[in-house]
N, C-alpha and C positions, 0 to 999 in steps of 0.2 A: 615275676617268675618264681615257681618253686624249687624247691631245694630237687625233687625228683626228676623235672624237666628238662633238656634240651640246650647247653648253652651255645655261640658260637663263640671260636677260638681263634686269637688274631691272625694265624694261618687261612682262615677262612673252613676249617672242617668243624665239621657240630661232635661234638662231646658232652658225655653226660656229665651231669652235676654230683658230686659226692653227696650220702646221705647226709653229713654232719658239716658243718662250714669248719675248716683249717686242716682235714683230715690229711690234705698231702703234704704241709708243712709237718705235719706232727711225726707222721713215718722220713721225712726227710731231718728232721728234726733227732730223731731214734737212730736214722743211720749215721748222721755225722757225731755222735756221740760217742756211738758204737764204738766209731773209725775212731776218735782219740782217745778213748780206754783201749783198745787196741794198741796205738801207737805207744801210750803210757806202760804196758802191762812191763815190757821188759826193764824200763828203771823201776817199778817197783820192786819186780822181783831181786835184783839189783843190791834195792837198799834194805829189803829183809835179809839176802844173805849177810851182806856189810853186818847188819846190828847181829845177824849170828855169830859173827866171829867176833865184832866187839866183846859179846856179852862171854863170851870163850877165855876172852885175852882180857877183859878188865873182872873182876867179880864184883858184887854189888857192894863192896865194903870202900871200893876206892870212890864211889858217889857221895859214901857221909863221909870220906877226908875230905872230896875236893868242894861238896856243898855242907853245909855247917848250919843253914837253917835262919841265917843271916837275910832279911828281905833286899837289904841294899847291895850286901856282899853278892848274896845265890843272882841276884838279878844282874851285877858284871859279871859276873862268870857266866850267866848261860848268854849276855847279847856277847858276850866276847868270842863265845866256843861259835854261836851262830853265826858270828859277822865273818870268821875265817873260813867256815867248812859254805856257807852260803850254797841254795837250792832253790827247787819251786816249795809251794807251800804242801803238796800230797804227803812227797816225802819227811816234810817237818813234824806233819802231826802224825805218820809213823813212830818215827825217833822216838819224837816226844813223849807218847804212850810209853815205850819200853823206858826212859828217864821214870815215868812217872811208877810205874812199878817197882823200880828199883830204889825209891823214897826222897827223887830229888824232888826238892818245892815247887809251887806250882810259879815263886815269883821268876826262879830260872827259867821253868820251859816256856812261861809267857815272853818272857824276854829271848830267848832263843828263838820261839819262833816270830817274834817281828822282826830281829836282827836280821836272824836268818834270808827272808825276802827284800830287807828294806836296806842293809849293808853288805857292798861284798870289796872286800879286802882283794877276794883274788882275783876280780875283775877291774880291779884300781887303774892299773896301767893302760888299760886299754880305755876306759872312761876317760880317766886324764886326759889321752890322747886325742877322743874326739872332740870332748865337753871342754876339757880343759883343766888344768892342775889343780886351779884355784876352785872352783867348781864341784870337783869331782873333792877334793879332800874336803871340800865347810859340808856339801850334803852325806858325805858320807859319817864325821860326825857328828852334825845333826842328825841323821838316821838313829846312830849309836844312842845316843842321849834319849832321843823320845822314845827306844825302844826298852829303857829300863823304865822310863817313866809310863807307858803305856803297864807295863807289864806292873809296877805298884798298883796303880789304879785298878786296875785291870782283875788284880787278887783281893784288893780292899772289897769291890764291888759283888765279886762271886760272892766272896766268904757272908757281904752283908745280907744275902737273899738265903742263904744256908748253904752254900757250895762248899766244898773241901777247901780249904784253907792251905 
């Protein structure tokens, strides 16, 4: 059968054939996409204003007190800051940009954002609850741990191909 001809449809009605094979996946494909960039749109808006008033209420001078330039220091401090404030991963590489403007290292914001998705402090108790105490505290600091560890490697690797350092 060709792509132009005739098909029948398990309802039993004849229906034409799209010109291109997958064409109603792909428009059905565009709208479910659509619909979750939709549904997203307000937490991002969200977390731009959030970093507008951070960047209000902190100036960029309190970023080289509290990062120092340190790979091992910068990378607890940013899985620490991400394991508490914890999100999806859109809004992390938000954040993260504006961190990176403002001169924090890139081993922080790698480590804040695996934290970020992979530990959450403030959903502890309720993990605990269903997974279990025991459970819920080893993976949560194994999360912590492999996400400084991701995030060395992670900078070694950039910096060796020429990335920012």
């Amino acid at each position: 059968m060709k792509d132009s001809e005739a098909k029948m449809s398990p309802g039993g009605k004849v229906r034409a054939q799209a010109g291109r094979p997958g064409g109603g996946e792909l428009l059905q494909a565009v709208r479910k996409a659509a619909k979750q960039f939709k549904s997203l749109l307000p937490v991002l808006c969200g977390v731009v204003l959030l970093i507008g008033l951070l960047r209000a209420a902190f100036p960029p001078s309190i970023f080289g007190s509290v990062f120092r330039g340190d790979p091992l220091f910068d990378s607890l401090i940013g899985a620490g800051i991400g394991s508490i404030l914890t999100g999806n991963p859109v809004n992390s590489y938000v954040i993260s940009e504006q961190l990176l403007e403002n001169g924090v290292s890139l081993f922080a914001i790698a480590a804040f954002i695996v934290s970020w998705v992979t530990v959450g402090i403030v959903q502890l108790p309720a993990e605990a609850m269903t997974l279990g105490t025991r459970f819920a505290l080893l993976r949560n600091a194994l999360s912590f741990i492999i996400a400084i560890i991701i995030a060395l490697i992670t900078v070694v690797l950039v910096s060796s191909i020429g990335g920012p350092a």
